[in-house]
N, C-alpha and C positions, 0 to 999 in steps of 0.2 A: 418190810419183813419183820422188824420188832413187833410190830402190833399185831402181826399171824401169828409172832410165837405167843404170845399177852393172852390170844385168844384161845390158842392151843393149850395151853399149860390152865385157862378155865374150865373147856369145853373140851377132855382131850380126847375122849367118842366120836366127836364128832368133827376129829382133826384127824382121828387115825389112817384115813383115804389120803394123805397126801404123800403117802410110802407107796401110793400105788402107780405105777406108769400106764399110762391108756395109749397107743398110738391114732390117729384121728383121720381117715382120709377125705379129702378134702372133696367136696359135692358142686357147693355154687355159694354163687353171692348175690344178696336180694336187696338190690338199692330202696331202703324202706322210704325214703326222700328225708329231704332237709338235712342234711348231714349223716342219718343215721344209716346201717347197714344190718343184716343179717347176714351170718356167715355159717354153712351150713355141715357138718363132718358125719361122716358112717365110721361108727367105730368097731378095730379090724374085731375084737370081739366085747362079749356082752359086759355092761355099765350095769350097775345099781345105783341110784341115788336118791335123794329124798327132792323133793319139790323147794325150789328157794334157794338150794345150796350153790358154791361155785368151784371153779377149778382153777390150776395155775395152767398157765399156757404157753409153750415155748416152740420155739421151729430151730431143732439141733443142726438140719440139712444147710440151713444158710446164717448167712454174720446177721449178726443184729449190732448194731452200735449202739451203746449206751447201755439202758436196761433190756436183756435181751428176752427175756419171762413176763407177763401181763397175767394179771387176775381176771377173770370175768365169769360174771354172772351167767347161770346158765338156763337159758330161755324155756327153752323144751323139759318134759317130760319122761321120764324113762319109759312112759310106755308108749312113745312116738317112734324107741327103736332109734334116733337120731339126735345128736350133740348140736343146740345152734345157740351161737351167741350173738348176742348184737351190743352194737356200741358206737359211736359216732364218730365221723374221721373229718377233721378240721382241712380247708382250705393247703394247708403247710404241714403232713402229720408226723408223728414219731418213723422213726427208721422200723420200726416194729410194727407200727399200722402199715405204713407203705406196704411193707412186704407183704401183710395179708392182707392186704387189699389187691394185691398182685400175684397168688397162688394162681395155680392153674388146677381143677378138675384132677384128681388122682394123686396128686402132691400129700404128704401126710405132717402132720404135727403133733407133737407130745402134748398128752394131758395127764398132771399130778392131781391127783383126787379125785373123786369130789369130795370137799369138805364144807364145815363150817356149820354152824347154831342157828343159823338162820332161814328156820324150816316151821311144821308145822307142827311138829313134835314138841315142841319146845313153847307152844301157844295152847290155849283155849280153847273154847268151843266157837266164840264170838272173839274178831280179828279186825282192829281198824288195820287198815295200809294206807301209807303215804307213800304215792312215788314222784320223784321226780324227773319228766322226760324219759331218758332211757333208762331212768333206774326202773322202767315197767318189767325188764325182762323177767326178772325171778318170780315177779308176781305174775305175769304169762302162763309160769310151770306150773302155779298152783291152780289157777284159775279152768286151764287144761284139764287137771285131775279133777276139780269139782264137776266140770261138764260131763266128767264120765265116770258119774256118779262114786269116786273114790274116796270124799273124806263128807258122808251125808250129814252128819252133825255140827259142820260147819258153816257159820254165817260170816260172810266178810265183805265187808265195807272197804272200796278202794277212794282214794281222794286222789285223782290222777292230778296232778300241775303240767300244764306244757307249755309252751310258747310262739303267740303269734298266731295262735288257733290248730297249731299241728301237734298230732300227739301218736306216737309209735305205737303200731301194730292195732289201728282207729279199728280198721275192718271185724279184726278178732275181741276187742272189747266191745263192740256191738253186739256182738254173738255173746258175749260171758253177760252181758248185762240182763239179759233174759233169761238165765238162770234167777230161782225163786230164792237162791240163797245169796246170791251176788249184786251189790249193786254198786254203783260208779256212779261218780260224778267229777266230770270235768271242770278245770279250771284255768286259766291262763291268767292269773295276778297272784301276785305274791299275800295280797291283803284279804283275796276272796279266801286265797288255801288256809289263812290265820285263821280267817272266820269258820269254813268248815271244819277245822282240826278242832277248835274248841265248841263250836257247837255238836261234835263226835263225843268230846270229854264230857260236855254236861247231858250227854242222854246215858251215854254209856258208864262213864266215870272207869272203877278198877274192875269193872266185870269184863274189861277188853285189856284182849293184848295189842299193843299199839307197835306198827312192823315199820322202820321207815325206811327207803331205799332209793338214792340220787346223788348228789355231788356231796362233797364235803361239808363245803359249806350249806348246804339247806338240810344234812344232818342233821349238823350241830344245832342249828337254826330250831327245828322241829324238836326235836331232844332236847334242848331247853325250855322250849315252852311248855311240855308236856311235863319235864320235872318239874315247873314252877307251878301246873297246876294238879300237881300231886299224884300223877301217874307214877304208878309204881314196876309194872310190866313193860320193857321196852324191849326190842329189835333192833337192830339195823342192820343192814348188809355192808361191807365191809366199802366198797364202794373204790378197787384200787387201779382198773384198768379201762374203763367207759374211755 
């Protein structure tokens, strides 16, 4: 929560939607494999948000123990009409995954915002992305709007990382990868995505905004290497609920 208000009190445009309550009803649940999930809400009415962004997410109807609100990234598009988040639910999960892993079809849950900086308003024209694993989803939302022909002046370069040769939502970035302004490339090592990230910085260098979006740790990871080689435009997604 410190580091939402850190980013609100920089970005506070773009924090102002977390005064807003959204209630959410609940649709389905789409086992994307390997751990990870889509989870899908109609919200009771109409959302505006910008592509990238996320929301807080809480279920007031039932106990949660522990932390009972989760951040997540928000997959979709506002012009899909539909709220879907995805995030990966471990063998043993939070009392807070359980649960919605366990909603039923008409069940509803609160959403505060959408907020947060990490859109395309805040980028270039030219956009490297780094995701990792599920950190795909926010770049889903953008990649969506470019399909349909929404931000033409943009070029973006995705550098997906996954693991063991699975990568979320494979079907729909075969589709975005055919887009003339998109392209992807997959990887499953930690040492290939060093090498694409800096082979990104020596074609592109500061004429890209560099977006990156996955665990904490491969943040920070990426975010240092990028300051070390004098990237000055950086992103991230805040990365609090996957």
């Amino acid at each position: 929560m410190f580091d939402l208000l850190l980013r609100a009190l920089g970005n506070p445009l773009d924090y102002y939607g977390i005064y807003k309550k959204h209630t959410l009803i609940f649709r389905e649940c789409i086992d994307e494999g390997s751990g990870s999930f889509s989870f899908i809400f109609d919200p009771q009415t109409a959302i505006v948000w910008k592509a990238d962004q996320h929301g807080v997410f809480n279920m007031p109807d039932k106990i949660v123990s522990e932390k009972a609100w989760r951040a997540f990234s928000i997959a979709s598009s506002a012009i899909e009409n539909e709220i879907t988040i995805g995030t990966t639910i471990p063998p043993t999960p939070s009392d807070f995954k359980q649960k919605l892993l366990n909603l039923n079809p008409g069940e509803t849950i609160d959403l505060h915002g959408p907020i947060g900086e990490f859109h395309l308003d805040n980028c270039g024209k030219h956009v490297v992305t780094i995701a990792g694993r599920i950190g795909i989803t926010p770049l889903r939302a953008i990649m969506v709007e470019m399909m349909n022909d929404l931000h033409p002046d943009v070029q973006l370069e995705l550098i997906y990382a996954g693991k063991n040769n699975y990568f979320t939502y494979s079907d729909s970035c075969r589709k975005f990868n055919n887009h003339p302004n998109i392209s992807i490339t997959h990887i499953n090592t930690p040492d290939k995505v060093s090498t694409a990230i800096d082979k990104a910085v020596d074609t592109y260098k500061n004429t890209a905004t560099y977006c990156i979006s996955g665990s904490p740790g491969m943040i920070d990871a990426v975010k240092k290497r990028l300051s070390e080689a004098g990237i000055q435009k950086i992103l991230n997604d805040p990365f609090k609920g996957y």
